[in-house]
Every structure is written in structure tokens, then in C-alpha cells.
C-alpha positions as CSV (number, residue, x, y, z in Angstrom):
1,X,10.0,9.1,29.6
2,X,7.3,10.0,26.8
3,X,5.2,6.9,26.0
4,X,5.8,8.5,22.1
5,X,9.8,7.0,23.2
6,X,8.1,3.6,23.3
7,X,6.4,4.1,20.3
8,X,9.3,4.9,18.3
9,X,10.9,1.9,19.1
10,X,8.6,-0.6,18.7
11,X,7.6,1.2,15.1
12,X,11.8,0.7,14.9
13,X,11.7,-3.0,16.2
14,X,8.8,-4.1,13.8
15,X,10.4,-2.7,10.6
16,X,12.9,-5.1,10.4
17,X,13.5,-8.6,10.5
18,X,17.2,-8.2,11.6
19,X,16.9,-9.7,15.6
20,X,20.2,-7.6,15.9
21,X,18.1,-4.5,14.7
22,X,15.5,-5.1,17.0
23,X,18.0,-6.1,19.9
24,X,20.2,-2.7,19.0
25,X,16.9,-0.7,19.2
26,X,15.4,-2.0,22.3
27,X,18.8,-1.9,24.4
28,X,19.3,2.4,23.3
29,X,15.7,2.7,24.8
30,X,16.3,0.7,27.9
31,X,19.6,2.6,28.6
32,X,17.4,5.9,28.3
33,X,14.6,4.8,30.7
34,X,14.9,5.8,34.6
35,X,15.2,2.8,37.0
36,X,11.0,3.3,38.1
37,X,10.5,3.5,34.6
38,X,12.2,-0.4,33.4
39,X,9.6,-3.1,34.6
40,X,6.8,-1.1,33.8
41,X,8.5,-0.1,30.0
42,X,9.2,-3.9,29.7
43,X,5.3,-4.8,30.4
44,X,4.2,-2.7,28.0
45,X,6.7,-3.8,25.3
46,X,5.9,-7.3,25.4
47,X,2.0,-6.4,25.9
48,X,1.7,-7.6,29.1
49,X,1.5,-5.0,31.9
50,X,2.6,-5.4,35.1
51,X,-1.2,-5.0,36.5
52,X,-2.0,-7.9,33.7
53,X,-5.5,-8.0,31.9
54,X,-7.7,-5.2,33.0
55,X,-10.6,-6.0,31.7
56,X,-10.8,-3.9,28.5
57,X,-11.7,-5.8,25.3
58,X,-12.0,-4.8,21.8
59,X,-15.6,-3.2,21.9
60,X,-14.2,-0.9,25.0
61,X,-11.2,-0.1,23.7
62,X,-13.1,0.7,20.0
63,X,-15.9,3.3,22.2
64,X,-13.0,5.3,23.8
65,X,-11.4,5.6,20.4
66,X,-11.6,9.9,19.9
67,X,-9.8,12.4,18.0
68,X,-6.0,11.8,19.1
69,X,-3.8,14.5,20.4
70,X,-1.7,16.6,18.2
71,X,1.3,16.3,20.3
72,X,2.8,14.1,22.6
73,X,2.1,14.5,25.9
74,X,2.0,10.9,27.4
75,X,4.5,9.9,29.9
76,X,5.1,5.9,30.4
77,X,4.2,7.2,34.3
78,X,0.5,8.1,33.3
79,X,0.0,5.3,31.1
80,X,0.7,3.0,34.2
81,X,-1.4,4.9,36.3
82,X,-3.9,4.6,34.3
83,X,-3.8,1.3,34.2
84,X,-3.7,1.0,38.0
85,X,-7.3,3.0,37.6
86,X,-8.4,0.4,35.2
87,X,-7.5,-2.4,37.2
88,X,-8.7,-1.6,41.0
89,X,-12.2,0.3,39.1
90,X,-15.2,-2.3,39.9
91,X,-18.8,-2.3,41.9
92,X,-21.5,-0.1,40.9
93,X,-21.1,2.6,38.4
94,X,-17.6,0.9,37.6
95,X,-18.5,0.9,34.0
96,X,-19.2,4.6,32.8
97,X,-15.7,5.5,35.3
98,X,-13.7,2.9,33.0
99,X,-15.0,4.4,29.8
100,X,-14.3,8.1,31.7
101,X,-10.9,6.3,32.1
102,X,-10.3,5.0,28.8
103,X,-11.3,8.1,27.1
104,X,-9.1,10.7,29.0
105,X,-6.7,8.5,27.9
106,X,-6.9,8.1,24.2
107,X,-7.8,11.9,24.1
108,X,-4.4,12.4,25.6
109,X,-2.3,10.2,23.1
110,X,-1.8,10.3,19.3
111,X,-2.8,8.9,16.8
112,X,0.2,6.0,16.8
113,X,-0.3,6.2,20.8
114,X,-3.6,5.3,20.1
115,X,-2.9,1.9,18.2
116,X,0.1,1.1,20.9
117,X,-2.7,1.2,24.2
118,X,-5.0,-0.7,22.2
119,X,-1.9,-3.2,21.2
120,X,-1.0,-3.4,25.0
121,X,-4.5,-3.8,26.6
122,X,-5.8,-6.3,23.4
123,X,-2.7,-8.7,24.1
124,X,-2.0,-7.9,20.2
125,X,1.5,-5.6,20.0
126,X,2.5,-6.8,16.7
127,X,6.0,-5.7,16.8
128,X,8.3,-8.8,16.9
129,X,9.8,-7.9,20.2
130,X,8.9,-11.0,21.9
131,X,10.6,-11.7,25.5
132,X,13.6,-13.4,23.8
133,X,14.6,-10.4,21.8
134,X,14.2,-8.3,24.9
135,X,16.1,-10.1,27.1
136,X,19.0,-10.1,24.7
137,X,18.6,-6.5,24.6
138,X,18.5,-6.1,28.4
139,X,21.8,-8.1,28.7
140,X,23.2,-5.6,25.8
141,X,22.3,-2.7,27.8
142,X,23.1,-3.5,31.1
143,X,26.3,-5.3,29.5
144,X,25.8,-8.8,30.9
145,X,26.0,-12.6,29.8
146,X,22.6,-13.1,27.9
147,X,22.8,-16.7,29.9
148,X,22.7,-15.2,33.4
149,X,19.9,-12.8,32.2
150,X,18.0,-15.4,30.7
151,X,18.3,-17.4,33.7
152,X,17.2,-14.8,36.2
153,X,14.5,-14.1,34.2
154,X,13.1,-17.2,33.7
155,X,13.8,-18.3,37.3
156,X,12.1,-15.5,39.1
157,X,9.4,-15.2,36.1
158,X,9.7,-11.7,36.0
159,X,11.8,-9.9,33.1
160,X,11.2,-6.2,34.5
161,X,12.1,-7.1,37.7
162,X,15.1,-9.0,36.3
163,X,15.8,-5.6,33.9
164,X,15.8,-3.6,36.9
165,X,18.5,-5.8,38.1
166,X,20.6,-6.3,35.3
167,X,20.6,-2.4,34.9
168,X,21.1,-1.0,38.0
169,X,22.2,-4.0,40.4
170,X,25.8,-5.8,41.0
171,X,26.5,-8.6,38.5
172,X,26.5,-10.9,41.7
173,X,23.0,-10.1,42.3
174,X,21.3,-11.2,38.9
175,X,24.1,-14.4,39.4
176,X,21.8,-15.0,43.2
177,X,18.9,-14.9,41.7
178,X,17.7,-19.0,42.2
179,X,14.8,-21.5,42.3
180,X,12.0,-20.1,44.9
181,X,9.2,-22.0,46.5
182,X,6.4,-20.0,46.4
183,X,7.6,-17.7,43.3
184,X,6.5,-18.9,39.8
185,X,8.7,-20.1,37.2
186,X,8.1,-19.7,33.2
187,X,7.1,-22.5,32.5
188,X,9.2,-24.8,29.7
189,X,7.3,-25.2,26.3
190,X,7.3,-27.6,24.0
191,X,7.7,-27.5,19.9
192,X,5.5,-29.2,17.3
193,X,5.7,-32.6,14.9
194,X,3.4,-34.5,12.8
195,X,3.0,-37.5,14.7
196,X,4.3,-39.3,17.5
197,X,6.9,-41.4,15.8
198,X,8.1,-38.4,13.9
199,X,8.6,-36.8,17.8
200,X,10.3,-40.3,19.2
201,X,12.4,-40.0,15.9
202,X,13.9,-36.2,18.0
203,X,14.0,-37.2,21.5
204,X,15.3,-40.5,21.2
205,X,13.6,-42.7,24.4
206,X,11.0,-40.5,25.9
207,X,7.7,-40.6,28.2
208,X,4.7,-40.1,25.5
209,X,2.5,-38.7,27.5
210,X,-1.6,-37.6,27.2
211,X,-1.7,-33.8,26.4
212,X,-4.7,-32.8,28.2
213,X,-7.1,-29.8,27.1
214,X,-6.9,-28.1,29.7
215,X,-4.8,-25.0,31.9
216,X,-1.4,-25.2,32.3
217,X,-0.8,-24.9,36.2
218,X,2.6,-24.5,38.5
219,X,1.6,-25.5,42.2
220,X,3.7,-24.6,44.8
221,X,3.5,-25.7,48.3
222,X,5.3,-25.0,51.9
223,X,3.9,-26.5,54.6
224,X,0.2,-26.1,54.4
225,X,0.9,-23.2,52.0
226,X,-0.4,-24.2,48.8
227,X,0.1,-21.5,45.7
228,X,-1.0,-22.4,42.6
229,X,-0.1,-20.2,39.6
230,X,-1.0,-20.5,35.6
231,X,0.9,-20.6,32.9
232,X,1.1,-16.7,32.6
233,X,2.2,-16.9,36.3
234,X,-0.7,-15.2,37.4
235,X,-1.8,-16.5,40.7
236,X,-5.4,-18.4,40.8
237,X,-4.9,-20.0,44.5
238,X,-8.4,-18.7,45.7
239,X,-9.9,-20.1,42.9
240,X,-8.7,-23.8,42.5
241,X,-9.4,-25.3,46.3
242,X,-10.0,-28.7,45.2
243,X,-6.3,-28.1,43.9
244,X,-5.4,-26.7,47.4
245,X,-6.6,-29.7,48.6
246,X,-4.9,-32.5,46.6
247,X,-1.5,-30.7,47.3
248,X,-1.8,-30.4,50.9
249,X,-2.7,-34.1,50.9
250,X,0.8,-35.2,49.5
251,X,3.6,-36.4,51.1
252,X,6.0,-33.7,51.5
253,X,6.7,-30.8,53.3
254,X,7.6,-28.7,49.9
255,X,7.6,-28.9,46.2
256,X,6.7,-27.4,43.0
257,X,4.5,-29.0,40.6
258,X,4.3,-28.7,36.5
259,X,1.0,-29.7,35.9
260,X,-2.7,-29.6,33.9
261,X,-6.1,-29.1,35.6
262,X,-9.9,-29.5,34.0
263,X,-13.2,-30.7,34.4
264,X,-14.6,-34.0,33.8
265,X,-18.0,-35.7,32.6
266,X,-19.9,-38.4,34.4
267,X,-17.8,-40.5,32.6
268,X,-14.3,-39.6,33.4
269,X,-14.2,-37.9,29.6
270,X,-12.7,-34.3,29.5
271,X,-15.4,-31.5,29.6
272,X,-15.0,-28.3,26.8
273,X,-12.0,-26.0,27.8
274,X,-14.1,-23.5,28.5
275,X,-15.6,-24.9,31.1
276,X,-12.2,-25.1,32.7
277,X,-11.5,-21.5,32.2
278,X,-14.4,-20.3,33.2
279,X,-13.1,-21.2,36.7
280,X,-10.0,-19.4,36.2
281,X,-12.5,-16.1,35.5
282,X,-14.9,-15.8,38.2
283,X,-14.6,-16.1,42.0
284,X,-18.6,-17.2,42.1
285,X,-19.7,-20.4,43.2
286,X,-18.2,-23.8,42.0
287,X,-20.6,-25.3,39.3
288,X,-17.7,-27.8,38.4
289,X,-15.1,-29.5,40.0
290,X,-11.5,-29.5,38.8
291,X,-9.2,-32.4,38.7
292,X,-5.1,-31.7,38.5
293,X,-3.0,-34.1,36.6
294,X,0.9,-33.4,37.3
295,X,3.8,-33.8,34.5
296,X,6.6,-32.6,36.5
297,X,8.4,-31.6,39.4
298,X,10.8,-28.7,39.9
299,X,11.7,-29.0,43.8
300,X,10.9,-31.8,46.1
301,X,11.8,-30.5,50.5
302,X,14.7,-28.4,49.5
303,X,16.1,-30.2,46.7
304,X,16.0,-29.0,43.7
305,X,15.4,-30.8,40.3
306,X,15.4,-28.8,37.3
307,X,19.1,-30.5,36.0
308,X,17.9,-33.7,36.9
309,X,16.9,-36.1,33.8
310,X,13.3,-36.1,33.4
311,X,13.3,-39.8,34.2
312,X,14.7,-39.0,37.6
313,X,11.6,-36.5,38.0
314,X,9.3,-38.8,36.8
315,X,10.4,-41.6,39.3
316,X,9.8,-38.2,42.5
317,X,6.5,-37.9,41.0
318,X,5.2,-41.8,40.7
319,X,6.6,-41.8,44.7
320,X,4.8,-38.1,45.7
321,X,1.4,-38.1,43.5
322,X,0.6,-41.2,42.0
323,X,-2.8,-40.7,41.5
324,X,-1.8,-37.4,40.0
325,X,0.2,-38.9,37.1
326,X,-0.5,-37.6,33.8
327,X,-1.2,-40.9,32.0
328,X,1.5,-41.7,29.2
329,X,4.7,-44.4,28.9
330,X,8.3,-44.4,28.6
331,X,9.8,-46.1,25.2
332,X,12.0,-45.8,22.4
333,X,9.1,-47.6,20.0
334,X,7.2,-45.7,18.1
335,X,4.4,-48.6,17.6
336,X,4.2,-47.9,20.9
337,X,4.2,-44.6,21.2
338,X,2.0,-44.3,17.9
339,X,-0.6,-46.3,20.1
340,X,-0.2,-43.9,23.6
341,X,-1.4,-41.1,21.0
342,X,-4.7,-43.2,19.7
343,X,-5.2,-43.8,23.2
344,X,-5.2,-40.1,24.2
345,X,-7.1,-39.0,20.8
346,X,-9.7,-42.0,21.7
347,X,-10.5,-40.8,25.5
348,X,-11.3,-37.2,24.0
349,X,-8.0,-35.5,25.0
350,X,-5.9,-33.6,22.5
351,X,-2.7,-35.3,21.5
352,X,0.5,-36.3,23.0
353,X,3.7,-34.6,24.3
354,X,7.1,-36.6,23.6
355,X,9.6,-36.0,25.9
356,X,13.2,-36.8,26.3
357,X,14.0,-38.9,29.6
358,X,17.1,-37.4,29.9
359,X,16.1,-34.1,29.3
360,X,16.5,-31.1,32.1
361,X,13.4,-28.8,32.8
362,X,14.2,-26.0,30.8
363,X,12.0,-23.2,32.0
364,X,11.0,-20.9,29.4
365,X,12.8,-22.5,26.6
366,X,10.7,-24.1,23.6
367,X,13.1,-26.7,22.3
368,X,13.1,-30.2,20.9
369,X,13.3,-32.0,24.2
370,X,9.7,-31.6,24.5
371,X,7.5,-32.2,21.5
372,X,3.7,-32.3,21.3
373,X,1.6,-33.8,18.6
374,X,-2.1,-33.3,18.1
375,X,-3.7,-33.4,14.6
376,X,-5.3,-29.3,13.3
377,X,-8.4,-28.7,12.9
378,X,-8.7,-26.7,10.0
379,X,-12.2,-25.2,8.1
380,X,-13.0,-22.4,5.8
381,X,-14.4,-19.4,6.7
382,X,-14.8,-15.6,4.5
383,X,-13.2,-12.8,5.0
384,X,-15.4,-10.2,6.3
385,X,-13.0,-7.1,7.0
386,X,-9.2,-6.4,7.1
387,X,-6.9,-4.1,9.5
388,X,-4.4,-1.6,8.4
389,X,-0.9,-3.4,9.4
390,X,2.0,-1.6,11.7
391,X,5.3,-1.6,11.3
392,X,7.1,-4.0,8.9
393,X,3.2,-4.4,7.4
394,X,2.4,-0.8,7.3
395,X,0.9,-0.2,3.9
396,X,-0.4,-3.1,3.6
397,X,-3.8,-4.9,4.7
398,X,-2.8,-7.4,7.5
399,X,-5.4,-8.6,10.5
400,X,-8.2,-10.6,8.5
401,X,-12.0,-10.5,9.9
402,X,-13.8,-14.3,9.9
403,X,-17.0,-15.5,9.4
404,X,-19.0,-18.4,9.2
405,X,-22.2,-19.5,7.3
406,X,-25.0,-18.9,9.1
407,X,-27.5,-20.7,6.7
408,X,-30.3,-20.7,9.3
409,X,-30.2,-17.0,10.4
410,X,-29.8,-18.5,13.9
411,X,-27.6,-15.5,14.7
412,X,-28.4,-12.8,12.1
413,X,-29.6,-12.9,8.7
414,X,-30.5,-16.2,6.6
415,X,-27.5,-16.8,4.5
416,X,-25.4,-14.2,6.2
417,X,-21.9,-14.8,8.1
418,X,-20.7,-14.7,11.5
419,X,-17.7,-13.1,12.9
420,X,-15.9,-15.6,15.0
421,X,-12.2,-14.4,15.2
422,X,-9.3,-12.1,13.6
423,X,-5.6,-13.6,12.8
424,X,-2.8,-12.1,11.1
425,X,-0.7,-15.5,11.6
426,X,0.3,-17.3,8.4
427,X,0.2,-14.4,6.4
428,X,3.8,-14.5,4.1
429,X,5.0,-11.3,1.9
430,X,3.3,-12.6,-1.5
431,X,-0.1,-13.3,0.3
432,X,-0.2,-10.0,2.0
433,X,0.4,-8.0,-1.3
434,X,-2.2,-10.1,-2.7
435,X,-5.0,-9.4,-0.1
436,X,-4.4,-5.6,-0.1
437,X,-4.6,-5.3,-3.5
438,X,-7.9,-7.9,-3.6
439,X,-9.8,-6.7,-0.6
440,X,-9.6,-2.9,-1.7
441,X,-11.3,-4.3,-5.4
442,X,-13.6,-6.1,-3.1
443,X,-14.2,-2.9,-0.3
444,X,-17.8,-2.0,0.6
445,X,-16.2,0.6,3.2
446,X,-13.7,1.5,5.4
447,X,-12.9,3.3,8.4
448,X,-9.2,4.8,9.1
449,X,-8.0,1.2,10.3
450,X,-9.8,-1.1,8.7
451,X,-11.3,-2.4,5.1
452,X,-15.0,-4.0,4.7
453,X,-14.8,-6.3,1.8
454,X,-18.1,-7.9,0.1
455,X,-18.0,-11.6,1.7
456,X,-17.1,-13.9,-0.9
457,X,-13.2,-14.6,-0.1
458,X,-12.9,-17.9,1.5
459,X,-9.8,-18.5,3.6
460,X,-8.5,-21.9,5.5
461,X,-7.9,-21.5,8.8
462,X,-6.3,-23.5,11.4
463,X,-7.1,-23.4,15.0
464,X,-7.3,-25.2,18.3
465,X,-10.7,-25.7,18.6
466,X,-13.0,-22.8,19.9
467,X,-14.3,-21.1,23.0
468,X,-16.9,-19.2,24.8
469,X,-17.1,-15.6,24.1
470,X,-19.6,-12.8,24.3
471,X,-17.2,-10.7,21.8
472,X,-19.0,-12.1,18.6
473,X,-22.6,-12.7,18.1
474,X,-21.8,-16.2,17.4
475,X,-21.4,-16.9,21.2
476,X,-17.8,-18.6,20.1
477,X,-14.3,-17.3,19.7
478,X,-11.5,-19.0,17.3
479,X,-8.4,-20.4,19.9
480,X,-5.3,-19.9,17.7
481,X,-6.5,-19.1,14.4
482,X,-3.5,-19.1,11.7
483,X,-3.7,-18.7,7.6
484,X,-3.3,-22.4,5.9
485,X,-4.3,-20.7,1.9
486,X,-7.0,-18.8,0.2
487,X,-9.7,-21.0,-1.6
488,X,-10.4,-19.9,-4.9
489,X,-11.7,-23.2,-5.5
490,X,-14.9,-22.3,-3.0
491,X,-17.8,-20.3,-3.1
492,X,-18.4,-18.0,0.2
493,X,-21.6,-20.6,0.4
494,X,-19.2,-23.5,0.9
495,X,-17.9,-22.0,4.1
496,X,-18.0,-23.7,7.5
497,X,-21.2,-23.2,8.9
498,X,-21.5,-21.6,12.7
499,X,-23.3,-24.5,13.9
500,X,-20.5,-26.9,12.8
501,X,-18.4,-24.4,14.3
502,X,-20.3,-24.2,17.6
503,X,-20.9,-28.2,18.0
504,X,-17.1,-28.0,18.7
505,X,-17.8,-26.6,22.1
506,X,-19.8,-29.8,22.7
507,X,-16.9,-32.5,21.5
């Protein structure tokens, strides 16, 4: 199939808001695409390729960036391969090869193949077809119950490879298709409330437990076989043996494990979450030690536990890895349960998670049974520069470029601002008709995709604290960033400074 197929629908998917639309779209192109052809269409739909991150980032992807093609060419088959290229290219000379790479590639695409590579290598397809609106549309096209489809999918952790079966196996099959040690699960998510109480008000009695900054792990042991995946099910095994190590020292044969690892001051306190990840991204040396802290249990030496009551899996986990526990309590009072959060807030950890004790582990579900509560961090930046939109937001000026104050000219000019992130999240209808029409008064220049506006627009942004990154000058990168409101009422030298900005690497 021609990669411009792809392109068509996901232009098709992101123009409207109708789900049925979107489901109606995807399931004609999956019907079209030859059985090879499904897991690997299905990566690149959701931006996440069956090879995973290859190491391109927006300054790569930006240098390959040529004239596009005329005509389509592309083939789904090529940009896979190409991929494969990307991923396996490393060692001396690895560099100019992946830019050779890169640049055969966006030579052979056009212009709106062009922006969907970049989408699916960035992590940032903005087209609303998010796994749950594809695996509707896989059960519409292969003409099965959306429950067993869901369920294969999230038990196997795999939606191409489920697609594949759905499409061209026996209905029996995708039915078969169970709990595996030693294959990862999607994990279950949680949703959001103000505090703790407001949670307990949801669930009803519940464990109120510490919500660590850390990464989400799922460990899974047979024997002396310890796997330990993360929460994109990506396995990280060589990376994590203190992990290895913990697991293999409990008492049972097999299990899977729901879990949180990260590293620790002299003090017991949590260290910055990069410092975690950093482990997750480099097989050099250990410069920290990890320490896991275990939430749930899936399977315990053959039986499994996924419709048991959370209680009941709480009660396998006290008996299996006390010294694991994450720390939290079971109650119905939310006094008490008010004070589990303090506690958590107080020993430098994020929040809480309320959960239902009688609640089943629902993997790959976000519903109310689990419910995390940690308070937003939100300051004001300035709007450097804004991206063209796609689909539904075509026309209109979309992905926002953030700075902070840099009064000290630490990390440019005195006075100047810092780029430290990009969101599009938050953005409703009226604001994005305001900010095109503003940030084209305001524009300095412009390039085919983007809009550089004079830096006086101050924005509120919420995130999730910050990270490491060698992207921006600032040596930090925004986690989560999402529009809270524009601040007229603020001067582009009232912003957030990058120091302040930076010091949260340190807390």
C-alpha cells in the first residue's frame, strides 16, 4: 500500500470529531491493507512503530527536511525498512549514514508525507486516532466483538499483532489469546481529581497509596527468569539488575508484578526523575542504584489475578514482597486519606493514587477505579514561535513555542528567553482563532510550518515538573506541558525565569 493511503486517512480521521467518522475511516483502510502490511500500518497510525524510538529527534528530523517529491511514491513497506535502517545504524560513522537515511527518505515523500514521518518518529501524530479508536475500528473491520478485541489487545500488549488476528485469524483464536508470563501487559491507568477526599468520594473504600516519581515497571518472572518491561512495554531487563535481583529473591516460582522504580538520596528521599531515566537510556556503567516499589500483582505460580478485588491482590503482595510495598493505607476516611497524601507530598513524592479495593486490574483501561491526585505546577512562560496545525486545526496556528526569562544571560542573551518545550494541549476552538490571528500581527518571520512572533505573549502552562534534555539550550525539557490561559495581565518580563525553572530538577 502507498504510505500517501495512510496519509489520507489520518488527514480523514483528524477532521472530525465524530469517533464513528474516525472509526468508519480507519476500519476501510485496514480492510485495504495486505496481512504483512497490518501491524506495521497500526505502528505508524498510533506513532509508535513497531521498531519503537529510533533515535531521531526534532533537530534530525528538521536537517533531513528537503524539497518533497511531486508524486507519491512511498510504499508503507519502504517506510518500515527504513526504519529498520534507522534503528540497527550505530558505531562509528553512524551519524552521517542516519542523516543519508533520513534524507533519502524525506526526498522520496511529499510534502504531507513529510509532516506524517516526522509525526511518527517525533511521538507527535496529531490525528485523534488514539489506540481506542483503532481498536474499535479493527473489530469493525475484521467484524468482531470490540470486547474480545480489546481484550486481546490489551492482554498480549500488542494491537498489530492482535489486528493481524482479528483480520485474518479464526474468531476462536483472538478468544485464546490469555494472560502470559513473560509477555507484557498494557498496563491499567488511572484518571485525575483534586484531592484525595474528592477521589475516596469515587472509589468508595480504597488503598491511598504514595504515587512515586518515578518509571512505571511490569516485572515478570519464571523461575530464575526475571523480565522486566516499562510502561510502553519496551523491555529494559539488562538494564535494571538490582531489579533482577530483588525479584529472584522472592518467594515464588512465577509472578507478574505492577510496579514503580527510582533512585534515592542518602536520605531515603526520591532523587530527580531524570536520574531514573537516565538508567532506562544507556547501558554504561551504574552511577545510581534503583530501588522497585510494587503496587500490584497480576499472576502469582499459575494463578491468575486480574478479576480478583484489589484487596485480595494486595493481601498476595504483603505475603510475596513486603519490603516491596508501595507505602499507602486502606480506608473509607478521607481525614485519613487526606493525611496519606501530606505524607507522600511531605517525603518529596508526587501525590497519591486512590484505589477501589474491590476493583479488578483493568489493563489498559483509564477509569475511576483508580484515581491519582497530585497538585500542578503551573508558571508562565512567552510564546516564542507557533506551528502550522493538521487536520481538524489546519488553517490555523496550533503547536505553541515556550520560553523562559533568562534575566542573567546564563544561557543566551541578558534579558532574552529560553526555549524549554512545545504543547498544543489545552488549546479550545476560541483560543486557537485568537492566537492565529494574534501571532501573525505579532510575526517577525516564518518558515512554511511555523510563525516567529516578537516575545511578549505570556501563556500559563501546566506541567509535571521538568527534565534533562540536550534539545533546548536551557539544558531542561517541559514533562506534560498543557495551556491553562493567556496572561494579558503580564508583561513578557514577568515570566518564569529559567533558573526557577531549572532549580526544579534539584527538588
Amino acid at each position: 500500500m502507498l504510505l500517501e493511503e495512510l496519509v489520507r486517512t489520518t488527514d480523514a480521521v483528524a477532521s472530525t470529531r465524530s469517533r464513528l467518522a474516525k472509526v468508519d475511516a480507519l476500519a476501510d483502510l485496514l480492510r485495504r491493507l495486505e496481512p504483512g502490511e497490518i501491524p506495521t500500518a497500526v505502528g505508524l497510525l498510533t506513532a509508535k512503530p513497531r521498531q519503537g524510538r529510533v533515535g531521531v529527534g526534532w533537530r534530525g528530523m528538521s536537517a533531513a527536511m528537503g524539497k518533497p517529491a511531486a508524486e507519491p511514491t512511498l510504499t508503507v513497506a519502504d517506510l518500515d525498512a527504513a526504519l529498520d535502517r534507522l534503528l540497527v545504524t550505530a558505531g562509528a560513522g553512524s551519524a552521517a549514514e542516519r542523516a543519508a537515511t533520513l534524507r533519502t527518505l524525506t526526498a522520496a515523500a511529499t510534502e504531507r508525507e513529510q509532516a506524517f514521518i516526522a509525526g511518527v518518529l517525533l511521538g507527535e501524530l496529531r490525528t485523534g486516532a488514539l489506540e481506542g479508536v483503532l481498536t474499535d475500528a479493527v473489530a469493525r473491520a475484521a467484524d468482531r466483538p470490540v470486547d474480545a478485541v480489546r481484550r486481546a489487545a490489551m492482554l498480549s500488549g500488542d494491537l498489530g499483532g492482535t489486528a493481524l488476528l482479528a483480520l485474518t485469524g479464526a474468531a476462536a483464536q483472538l478468544d485464546a489469546v490469555g494472560l502470559v508470563v513473560g509477555r507484557p501487559v498494557q498496563p491499567m491507568l488511572a484518571a485525575t481529581a483534586s484531592s484525595a477526599a474528592a477521589a475516596l468520594e469515587v472509589t468508595g473504600e480504597a488503598s491511598v497509596e504514595y504515587k512515586l516519581d518515578g518509571a512505571r515497571i511490569q516485572v515478570h518472572r519464571v523461575g530464575d527468569d526475571v523480565r522486566i518491561y516499562t510502561r510502553t512495554l519496551a523491555e529494559v531487563t539488562h538494564r535494571l539488575p538490582e531489579v533482577v535481583e530483588v525479584v529472584r529473591g522472592l518467594p515464588v516460582r512465577a509472578v507478574i508484578l505492577d510496579g514503580e522504580t527510582l533512585t534515592l538520596d542518602d536520605n531515603g528521599g526520591p532523587r530527580p526523575f531524570q536520574e531514573t531515566m537516565a538508567r532506562f537510556g544507556a547501558d554504561a556503567a551504574r552511577a545510581t542504584v534503583l530501588h522497585p516499589w510494587f503496587f500490584d500483582v497480576l499472576h502469582i505460580d499459575g494463578r491468575d489475578l486480574l478479576e480478583e478485588p484489589l484487596s485480595t491482590r494486595i493481601g498476595v503482595l504483603e505475603r510475596i514482597a513486603p519490603a516491596y510495598r508501595i507505602p499507602g493505607e486502606i480506608t473509607a476516611d478521607a481525614a485519613v486519606a487526606e493525611r496519606v497524601a501530606h505524607d507522600a507530598l511531605a517525603a518529596g513524592h508526587e501525590g497519591v493514587v486512590v484505589k477501589a479495593v474491590g476493583s479488578a486490574y483493568a489493563a489498559g483501561r483509564r477509569g475511576s477505579n483508580w484515581i491519582k491526585v497530585k497538585p500542578v505546577l503551573t508558571y508562565d512562560l512567552v510564546v516564542l514561535a507557533c506551528e502550522w496545525g493538521s487536520g481538524r486545526r489546519t488553517g490555523l496556528l496550533s503547536n505553541l513555542h515556550l520560553g523562559a526569562l533568562d534575566p542573567t544571560g546564563d544561557f543566551g542573551e541578558p534579558g532574552g528567553y529560553v526555549m524549554v518545550g512545545k504543547t498544543f494541549k489545552g488549546l479550545t476552538d476560541a483560543l486557537l482563532r485568537w492566537q492565529t490571528e494574534r501571532f501573525q500581527e505579532l510575526e517577525v518571520r516564518r518558515t512554511a510550518g511555523t510563525v516567529w512572533t516578537e516575545p511578549v505573549t505570556v501563556v500559563e502552562i501546566a506541567i509535571d515538573g521538568v527534565q534533562q534534555s540536550s534539545r533546548y539550550p536551557g539544558g531542561i525539557a517541559l514533562r506534560f506541558a498543557r495551556v491553562k490561559r493567556y496572561r494579558d495581565d503580564k508583561t513578557a518580563a514577568e515570566a518564569d525565569t529559567i533558573q526557577t525553572l531549572r532549580g526544579l530538577l534539584r527538588s
